[in-house]
C-alpha positions as a Markdown table, in Angstrom:
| # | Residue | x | y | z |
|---|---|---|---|---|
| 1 | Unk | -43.0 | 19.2 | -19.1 |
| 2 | Unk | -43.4 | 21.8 | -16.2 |
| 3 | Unk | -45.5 | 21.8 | -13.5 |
| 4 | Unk | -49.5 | 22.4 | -14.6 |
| 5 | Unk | -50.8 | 25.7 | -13.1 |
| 6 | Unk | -54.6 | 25.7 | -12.1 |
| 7 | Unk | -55.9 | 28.1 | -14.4 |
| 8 | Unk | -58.7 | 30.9 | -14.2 |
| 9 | Unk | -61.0 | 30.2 | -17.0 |
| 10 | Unk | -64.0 | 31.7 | -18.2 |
| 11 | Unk | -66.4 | 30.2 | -20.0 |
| 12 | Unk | -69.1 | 32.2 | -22.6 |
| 13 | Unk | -71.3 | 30.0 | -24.0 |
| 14 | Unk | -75.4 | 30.0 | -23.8 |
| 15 | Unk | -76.0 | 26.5 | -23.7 |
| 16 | Unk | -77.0 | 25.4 | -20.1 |
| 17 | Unk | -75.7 | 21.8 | -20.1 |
| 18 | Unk | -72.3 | 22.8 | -21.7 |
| 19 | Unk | -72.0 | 25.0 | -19.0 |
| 20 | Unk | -72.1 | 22.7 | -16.2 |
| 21 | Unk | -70.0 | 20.3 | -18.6 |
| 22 | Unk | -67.3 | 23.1 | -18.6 |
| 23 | Unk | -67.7 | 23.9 | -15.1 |
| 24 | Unk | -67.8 | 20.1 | -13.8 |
| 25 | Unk | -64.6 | 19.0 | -15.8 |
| 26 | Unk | -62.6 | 21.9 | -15.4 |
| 27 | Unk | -62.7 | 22.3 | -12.0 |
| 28 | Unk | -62.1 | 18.5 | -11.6 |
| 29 | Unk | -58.9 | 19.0 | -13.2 |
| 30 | Unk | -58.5 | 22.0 | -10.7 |
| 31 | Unk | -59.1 | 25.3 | -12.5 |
| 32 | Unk | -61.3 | 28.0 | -11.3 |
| 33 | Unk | -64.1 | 28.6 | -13.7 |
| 34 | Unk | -66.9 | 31.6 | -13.7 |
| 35 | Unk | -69.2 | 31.4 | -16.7 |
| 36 | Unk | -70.9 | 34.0 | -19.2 |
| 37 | Unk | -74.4 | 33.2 | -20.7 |
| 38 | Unk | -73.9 | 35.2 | -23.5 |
| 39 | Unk | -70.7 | 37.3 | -25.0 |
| 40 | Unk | -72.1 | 40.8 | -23.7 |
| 41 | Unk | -71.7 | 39.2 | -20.2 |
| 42 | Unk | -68.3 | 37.6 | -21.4 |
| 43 | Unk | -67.3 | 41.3 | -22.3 |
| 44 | Unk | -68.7 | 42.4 | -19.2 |
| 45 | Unk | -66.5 | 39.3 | -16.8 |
| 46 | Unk | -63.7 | 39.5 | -19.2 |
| 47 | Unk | -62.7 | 42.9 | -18.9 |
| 48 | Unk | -63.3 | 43.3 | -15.0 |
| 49 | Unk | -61.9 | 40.1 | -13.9 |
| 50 | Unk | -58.5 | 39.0 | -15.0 |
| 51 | Unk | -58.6 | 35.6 | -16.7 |
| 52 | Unk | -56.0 | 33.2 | -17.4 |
| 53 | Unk | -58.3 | 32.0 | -20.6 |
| 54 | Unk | -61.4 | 32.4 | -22.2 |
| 55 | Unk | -63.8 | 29.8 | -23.5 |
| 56 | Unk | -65.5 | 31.3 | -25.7 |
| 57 | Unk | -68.9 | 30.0 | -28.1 |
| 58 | Unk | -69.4 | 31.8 | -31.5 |
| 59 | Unk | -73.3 | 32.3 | -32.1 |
| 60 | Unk | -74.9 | 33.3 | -28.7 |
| 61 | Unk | -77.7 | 35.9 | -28.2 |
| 62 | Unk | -76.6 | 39.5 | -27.8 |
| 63 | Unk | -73.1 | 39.5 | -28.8 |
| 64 | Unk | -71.6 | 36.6 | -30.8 |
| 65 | Unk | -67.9 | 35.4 | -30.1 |
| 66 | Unk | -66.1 | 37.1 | -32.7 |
| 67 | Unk | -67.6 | 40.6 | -31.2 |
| 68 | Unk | -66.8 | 39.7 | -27.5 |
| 69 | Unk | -63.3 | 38.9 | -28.5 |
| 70 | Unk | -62.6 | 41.7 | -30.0 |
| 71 | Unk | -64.2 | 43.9 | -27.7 |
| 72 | Unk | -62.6 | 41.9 | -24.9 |
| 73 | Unk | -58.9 | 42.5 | -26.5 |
| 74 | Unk | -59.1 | 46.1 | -27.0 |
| 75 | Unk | -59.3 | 46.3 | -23.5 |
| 76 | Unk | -57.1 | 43.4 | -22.1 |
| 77 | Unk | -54.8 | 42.6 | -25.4 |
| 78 | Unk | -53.3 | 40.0 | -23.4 |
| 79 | Unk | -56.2 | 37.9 | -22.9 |
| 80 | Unk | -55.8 | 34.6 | -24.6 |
| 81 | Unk | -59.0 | 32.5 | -26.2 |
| 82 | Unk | -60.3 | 29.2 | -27.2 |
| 83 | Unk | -63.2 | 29.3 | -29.7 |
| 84 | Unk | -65.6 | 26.6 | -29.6 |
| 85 | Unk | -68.7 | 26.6 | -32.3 |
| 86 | Unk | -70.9 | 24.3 | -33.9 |
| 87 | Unk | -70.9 | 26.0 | -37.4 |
| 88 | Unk | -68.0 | 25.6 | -39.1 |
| 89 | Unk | -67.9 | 29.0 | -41.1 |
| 90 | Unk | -64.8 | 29.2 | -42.8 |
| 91 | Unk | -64.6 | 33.3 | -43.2 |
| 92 | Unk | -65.2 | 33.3 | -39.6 |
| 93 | Unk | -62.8 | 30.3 | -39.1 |
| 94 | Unk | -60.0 | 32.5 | -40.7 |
| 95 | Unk | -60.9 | 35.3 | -39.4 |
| 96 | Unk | -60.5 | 33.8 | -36.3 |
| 97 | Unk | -57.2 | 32.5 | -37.2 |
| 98 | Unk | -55.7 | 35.8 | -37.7 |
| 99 | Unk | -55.8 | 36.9 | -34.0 |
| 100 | Unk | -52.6 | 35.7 | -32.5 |
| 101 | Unk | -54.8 | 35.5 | -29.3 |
| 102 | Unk | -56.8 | 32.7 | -30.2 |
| 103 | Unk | -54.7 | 30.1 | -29.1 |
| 104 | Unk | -57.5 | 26.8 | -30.5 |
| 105 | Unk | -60.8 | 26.9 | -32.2 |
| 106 | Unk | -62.9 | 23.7 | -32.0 |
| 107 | Unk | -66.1 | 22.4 | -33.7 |
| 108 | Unk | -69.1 | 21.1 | -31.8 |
| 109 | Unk | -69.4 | 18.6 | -30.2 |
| 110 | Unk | -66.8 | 20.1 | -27.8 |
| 111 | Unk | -64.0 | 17.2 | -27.2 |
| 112 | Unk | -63.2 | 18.2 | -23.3 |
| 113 | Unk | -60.0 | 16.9 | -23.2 |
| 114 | Unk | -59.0 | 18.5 | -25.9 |
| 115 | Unk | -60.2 | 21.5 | -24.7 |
| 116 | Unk | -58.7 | 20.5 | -21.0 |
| 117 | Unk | -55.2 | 20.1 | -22.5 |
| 118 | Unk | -55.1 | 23.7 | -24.3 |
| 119 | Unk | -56.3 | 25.4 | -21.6 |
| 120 | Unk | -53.8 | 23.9 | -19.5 |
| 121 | Unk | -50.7 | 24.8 | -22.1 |
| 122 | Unk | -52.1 | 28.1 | -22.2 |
């Protein structure tokens, strides 16, 4: 395996505690991370800033994930995601699945290293 480039993330997600769990692991293994509170602020970040990956939660107030991804992709079609949610809707799921940019969707609760090791072979 090659060398491990630190990563700009971004993380859209409106629980507080996974936040600082995102933000706490993440940059422990060395990635810089900015967070979102909700996906009209993850449109908002992801479109100005250029991002190496975006974390991104399904159901949050405003937008939900599937609309800030899309948005975001119109925009930057290069942008790569990682869906995390705790409902497991299967129309959404394969919806999901159908955008060649969403590299990994994972269910609630998140498993970090999981999510440490895709954003890492991203």
């Amino acid at each position: 395996m090659g060398e491990e480039k630190n990563k700009r993330v971004l993380i859209v997600e409106d629980e507080a505690m996974l936040q600082e769990l995102y933000v706490e692991t993440l940059q422990r293994s060395g990635h810089t991370v900015e967070v979102a509170e909700n996906g009209r602020l993850g449109f908002r970040k992801g479109v100005t800033f250029d991002y190496d990956v975006i974390v991104c939660d399904l159901h949050m107030p405003e937008w939900n994930g599937v609309d800030a991804i899309k948005s975001i992709l119109l925009v930057k079609p290069q942008c790569k995601f990682i869906v995390v949610s705790a409902y497991a809707d299967r129309k959404i799921a394969d919806e999901l699945r159908q955008i060649n940019n969403v590299i990994n969707l994972f269910a609630k609760p998140v498993d970090m290293q999981a999510v440490t090791t895709s954003i890492a072979s991203a």
